[in-house]
C-alpha positions as CSV (number, residue, x, y, z in Angstrom):
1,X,88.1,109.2,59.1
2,X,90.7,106.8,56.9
3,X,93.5,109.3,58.0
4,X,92.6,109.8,61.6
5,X,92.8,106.3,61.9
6,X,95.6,105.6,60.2
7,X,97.3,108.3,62.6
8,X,96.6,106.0,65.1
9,X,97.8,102.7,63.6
10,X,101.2,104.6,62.8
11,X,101.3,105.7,66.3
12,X,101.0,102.3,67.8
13,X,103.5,100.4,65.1
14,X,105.8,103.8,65.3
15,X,106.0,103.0,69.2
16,X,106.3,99.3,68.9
17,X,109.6,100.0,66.9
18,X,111.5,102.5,68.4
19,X,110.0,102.3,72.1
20,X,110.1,98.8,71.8
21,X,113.2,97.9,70.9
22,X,114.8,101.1,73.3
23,X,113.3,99.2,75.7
24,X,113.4,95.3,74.5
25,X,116.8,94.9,72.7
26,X,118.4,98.0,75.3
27,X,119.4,100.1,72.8
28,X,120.8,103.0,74.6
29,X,118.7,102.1,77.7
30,X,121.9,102.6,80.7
31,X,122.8,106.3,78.8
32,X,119.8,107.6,80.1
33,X,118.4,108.0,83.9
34,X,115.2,108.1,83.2
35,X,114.6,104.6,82.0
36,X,111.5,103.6,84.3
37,X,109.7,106.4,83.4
38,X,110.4,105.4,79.3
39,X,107.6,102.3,80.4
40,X,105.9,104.5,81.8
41,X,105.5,106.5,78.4
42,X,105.3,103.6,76.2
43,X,101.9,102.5,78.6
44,X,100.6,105.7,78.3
45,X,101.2,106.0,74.3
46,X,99.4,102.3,74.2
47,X,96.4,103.9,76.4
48,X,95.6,106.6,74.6
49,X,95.9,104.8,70.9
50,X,93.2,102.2,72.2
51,X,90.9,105.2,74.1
52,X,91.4,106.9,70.7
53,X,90.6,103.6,68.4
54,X,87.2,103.4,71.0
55,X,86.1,106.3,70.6
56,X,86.5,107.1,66.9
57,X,83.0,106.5,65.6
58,X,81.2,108.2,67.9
59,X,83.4,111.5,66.9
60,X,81.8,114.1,65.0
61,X,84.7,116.6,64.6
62,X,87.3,114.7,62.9
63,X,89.1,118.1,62.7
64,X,89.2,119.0,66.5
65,X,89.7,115.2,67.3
66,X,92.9,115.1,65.4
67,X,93.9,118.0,66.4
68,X,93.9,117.0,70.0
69,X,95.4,114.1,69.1
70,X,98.7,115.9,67.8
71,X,99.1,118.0,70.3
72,X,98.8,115.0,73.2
73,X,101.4,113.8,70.4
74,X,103.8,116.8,70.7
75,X,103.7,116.5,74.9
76,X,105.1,113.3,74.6
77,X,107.6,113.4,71.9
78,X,109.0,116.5,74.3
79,X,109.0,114.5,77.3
80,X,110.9,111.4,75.2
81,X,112.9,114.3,74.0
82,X,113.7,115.1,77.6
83,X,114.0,111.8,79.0
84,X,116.5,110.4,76.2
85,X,119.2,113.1,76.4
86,X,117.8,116.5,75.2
87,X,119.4,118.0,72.2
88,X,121.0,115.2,71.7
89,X,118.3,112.4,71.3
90,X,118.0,109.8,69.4
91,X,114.4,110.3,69.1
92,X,114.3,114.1,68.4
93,X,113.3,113.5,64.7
94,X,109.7,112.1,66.2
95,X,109.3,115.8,66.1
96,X,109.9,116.1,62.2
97,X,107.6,113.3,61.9
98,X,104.8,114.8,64.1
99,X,104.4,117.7,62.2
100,X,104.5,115.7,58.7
101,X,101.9,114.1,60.6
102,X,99.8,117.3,60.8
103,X,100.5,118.0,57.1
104,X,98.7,115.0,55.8
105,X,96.1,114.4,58.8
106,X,94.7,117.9,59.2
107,X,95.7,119.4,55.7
């Protein structure tokens, strides 16, 4: 449980840096077209971290559960990837992070 929910407190501070200042200090924000829907992500990334941080004690299969979680994870680094220039993203590393993420959460 410790582990699952530090997943999600590193998923909410993670997104409050890089997300944040992308979006906050415009770091790169007029390169890509597909700034509005970057908010867009960031509210999503919020939503889901507080639906997770919810319902996390009623959750019996911590396994499955983080699991899920990772995967929803994946999705959105992908569409970040997408949105931020491809190949060439800034953010591509999220990737790197996301499976180190696995590693330590799910064993």
């Amino acid at each position: 449980m410790k582990k699952v929910l530090a997943l999600i407190i590193f998923r909410i501070v993670l997104t409050t840096a890089l997300l944040g200042s992308f979006l906050f200090l415009r770091i790169g924000y007029l390169i890509t077209e597909y700034s509005y829907a970057i908010k867009y992500l960031v509210f999503i990334i919020y939503f889901l971290s507080f639906i997770y941080l919810a319902i996390l004690p009623k959750i019996k299969r911590l396994l499955i559960f983080s699991y899920l979680q990772l995967s929803i994870d994946a999705l959105l680094i992908i569409a970040l990837i997408f949105m931020t220039g491809g190949v060439e993203s800034w953010f591509s590393f999220l990737m790197i992070i996301n499976v180190i993420a696995a590693a330590i959460v799910a064993g």
